[in-house]
N, C-alpha and C positions, 0 to 999 in steps of 0.2 A: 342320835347315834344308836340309842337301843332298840329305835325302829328300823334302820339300817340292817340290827343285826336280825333282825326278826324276819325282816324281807328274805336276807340270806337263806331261813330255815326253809321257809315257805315251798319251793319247787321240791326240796327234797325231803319235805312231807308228804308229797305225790309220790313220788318214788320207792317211800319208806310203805304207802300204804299200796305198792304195787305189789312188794313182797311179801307183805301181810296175806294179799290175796293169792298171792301164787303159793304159799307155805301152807294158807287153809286147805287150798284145793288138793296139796298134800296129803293131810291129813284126812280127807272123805277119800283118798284114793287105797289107805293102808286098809291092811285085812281085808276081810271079805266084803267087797264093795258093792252094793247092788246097782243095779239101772240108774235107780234116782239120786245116788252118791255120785257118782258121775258125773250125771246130766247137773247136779249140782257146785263137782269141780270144775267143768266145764265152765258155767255160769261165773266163777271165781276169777277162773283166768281172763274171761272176755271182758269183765269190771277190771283186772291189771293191765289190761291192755290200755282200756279209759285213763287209767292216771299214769301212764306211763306215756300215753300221747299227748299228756297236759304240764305234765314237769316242767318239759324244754319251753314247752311255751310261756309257762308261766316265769319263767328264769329270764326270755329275752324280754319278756313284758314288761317286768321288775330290775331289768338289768340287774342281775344277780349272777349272769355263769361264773361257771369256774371251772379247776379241772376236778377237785374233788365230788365234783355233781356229775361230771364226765364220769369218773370212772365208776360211780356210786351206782348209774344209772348202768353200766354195764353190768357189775353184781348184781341188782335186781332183775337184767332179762334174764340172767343164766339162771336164777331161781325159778321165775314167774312163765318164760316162755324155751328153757329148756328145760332142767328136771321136771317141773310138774306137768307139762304134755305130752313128755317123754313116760313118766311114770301110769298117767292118765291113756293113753291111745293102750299101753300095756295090757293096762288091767280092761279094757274095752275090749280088745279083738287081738293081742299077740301073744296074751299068754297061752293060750292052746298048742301054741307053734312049738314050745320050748325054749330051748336054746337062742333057736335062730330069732325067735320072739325078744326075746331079752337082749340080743346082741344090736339087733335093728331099732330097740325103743332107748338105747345105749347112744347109738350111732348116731341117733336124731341130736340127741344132748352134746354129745362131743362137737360134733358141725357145728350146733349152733354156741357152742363157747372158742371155738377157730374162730366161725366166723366175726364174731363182737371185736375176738385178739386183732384180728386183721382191720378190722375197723379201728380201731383204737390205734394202732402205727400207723395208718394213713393217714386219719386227722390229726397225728402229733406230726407227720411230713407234711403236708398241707399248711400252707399261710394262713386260710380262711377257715380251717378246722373241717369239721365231719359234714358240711354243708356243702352241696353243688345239687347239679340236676339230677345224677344218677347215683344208685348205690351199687358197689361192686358185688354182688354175689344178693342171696334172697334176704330179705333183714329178717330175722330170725322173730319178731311180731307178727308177720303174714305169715310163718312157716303155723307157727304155733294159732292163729286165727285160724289158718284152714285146718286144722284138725280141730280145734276146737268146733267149728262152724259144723263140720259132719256131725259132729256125737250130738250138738244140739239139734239139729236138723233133724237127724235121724229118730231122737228118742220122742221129737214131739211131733211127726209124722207118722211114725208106731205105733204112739200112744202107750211110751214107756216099755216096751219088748228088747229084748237082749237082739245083740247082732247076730245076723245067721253065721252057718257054719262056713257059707261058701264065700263069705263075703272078708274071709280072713288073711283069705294071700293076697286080692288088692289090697287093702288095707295095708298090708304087709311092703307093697310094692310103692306105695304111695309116699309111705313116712320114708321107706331110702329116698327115695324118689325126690322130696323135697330136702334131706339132709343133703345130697348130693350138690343141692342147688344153693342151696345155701354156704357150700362152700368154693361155687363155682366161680367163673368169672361172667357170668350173665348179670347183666345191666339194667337196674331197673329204676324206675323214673320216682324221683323222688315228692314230685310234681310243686316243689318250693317256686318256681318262676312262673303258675300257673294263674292269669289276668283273664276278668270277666272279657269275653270281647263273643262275635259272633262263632269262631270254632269250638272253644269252650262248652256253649248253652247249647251249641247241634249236639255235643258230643253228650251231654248233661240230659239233652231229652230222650237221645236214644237209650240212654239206660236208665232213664227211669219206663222208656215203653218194654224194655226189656224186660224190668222188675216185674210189670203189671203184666206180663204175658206166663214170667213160671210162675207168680203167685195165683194164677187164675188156672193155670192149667196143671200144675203140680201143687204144690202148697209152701204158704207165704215162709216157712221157716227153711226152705231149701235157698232164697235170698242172699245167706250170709255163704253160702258156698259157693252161687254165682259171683259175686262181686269178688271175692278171695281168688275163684278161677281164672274170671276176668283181667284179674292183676295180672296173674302166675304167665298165663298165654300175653299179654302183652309185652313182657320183659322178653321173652321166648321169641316172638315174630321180631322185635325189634333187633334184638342181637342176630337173629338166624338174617336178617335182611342187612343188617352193619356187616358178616363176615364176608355174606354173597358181596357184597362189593366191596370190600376191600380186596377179595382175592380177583374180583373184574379190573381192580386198578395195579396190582401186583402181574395180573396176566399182560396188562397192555403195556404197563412200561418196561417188563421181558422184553413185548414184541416190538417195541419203539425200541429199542438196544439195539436188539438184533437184527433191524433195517438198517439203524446207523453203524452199526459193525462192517455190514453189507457193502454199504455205499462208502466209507472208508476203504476199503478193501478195492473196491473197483476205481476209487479216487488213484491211487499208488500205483495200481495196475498202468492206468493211462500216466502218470508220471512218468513212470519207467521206459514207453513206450516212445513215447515224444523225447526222450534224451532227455528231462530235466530233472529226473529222479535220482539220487548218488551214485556216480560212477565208480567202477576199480579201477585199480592203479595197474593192469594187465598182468601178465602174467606172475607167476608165482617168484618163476626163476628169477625173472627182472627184479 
């Protein structure tokens, strides 16, 4: 029984040490932060990502869920991958901006604790809980991977240099950019139903030939940006190609109505004409 309850602790000492690292990366981000404070919060959050993608698993391994790990694990994103990336891209490239800088590294945090809320009311409506193929909006772990992936990228492709000046209103546009998404309704694959078979290892080798072409011709730490971008564009084509037909299927059953409306109409027409369509009773006066 008292290994039972031990199992219980287990996943949510993943979780517990997600927040540990999101709270550190915190604290390298207060006051005057240098380059390598950064590159070191940075570092922080991509270890929270690690035990925050081992929790759940270790939970179903152990048959341990619960809802208390459910929502525990939602507290620790809002630490680990809103406030401290939101705080983190800040003190990297938006506080020049001012206002609009703070308002934007704000906005990232708020989406991404929408988006978790929304998560959390769909797997309490769901039978099957927060599990299926897709997720409704960006999970707020990639949002927070791909900024993290840039400041690392960047700072060890620089070899530890501040970000240019002009490099602050993309920046700038990027972090809306993924808060937007993250509370959108774009659909991305969750890839739980994913079985070795032959489309899989096509799809497996092209990105690793992929890997080996920007780490050869740009450098191996721009990697984590590819693979982050890679995600971002495949939820994006797949929805932009789900709405292109649904509205192809919306336009044709219009156009299938409106022949049958047609053909109704000329059906009555020839009724009327053959006498077998509802007669009057003649005249009014009669």
């Amino acid at each position: 029984m008292k290994l039972r309850k031990l199992m219980f602790v287990l996943p949510n000492l993943f979780t517990v040490t997600s927040i540990f690292c999101g709270f550190y990366a915190i604290t390298l981000c207060a006051g005057e932060a240098e380059p390598v404070h950064l590159y070191q919060a940075a570092l922080a959050i991509f270890f929270a990502m690690f035990f925050d993608g081992f929790d759940g698993r270790v939970a179903r391994l152990t048959k341990t869920q619960s809802d208390f790990g459910v929502q525990l694990d939602s507290l620790a994103d809002v630490v680990s991958f809103g406030a401290a990336p939101a705080l983190l891209v800040y003190k990297w490239a938006l506080a020049p901006l001012g206002f609009a800088g703070l308002f934007i590294s704000f906005a990232f945090a708020a989406c991404g604790a929408l988006r978790l809320a929304r998560f959390n009311v769909l797997a309490a409506r769901n039978p099957h809980g927060g599990g299926g193929s897709f997720f409704v909006g960006l999970p707020i772990p990639i949002a927070a991977g791909m900024l993290v992936s840039v400041i690392i990228s960047h700072h060890v492709a620089s070899q530890g240099e501040s970000l240019r000046e002009s490099a602050y209103v993309p920046v700038a546009v990027a972090v809306a950019g993924l808060s937007l998404l993250m509370v959108s309704t774009v659909r991305y694959r969750t890839f739980k139903d994913t079985r070795p078979n032959r489309k899989s290892a096509a799809v497996f080798m092209l990105m690793v030939a992929a890997g080996v072409a920007i780490a050869t011709q740009y450098h191996p730490a721009w990697l984590l940006v590819a693979c982050c971008g890679a995600y971002l564009a495949l939820g994006l084509v797949e929805s932009a190609v789900q709405v292109r037909t649904h509205l192809a299927a919306r336009k044709l059953a219009a156009g299938s109505a409106a022949v049958a409306g047609v053909i109704d109409d000329e059906d009555d027409d020839e009724e009327s004409e053959d006498g077998e369509g509802p007669r009057s009773n003649g005249p009014a006066f009669l």
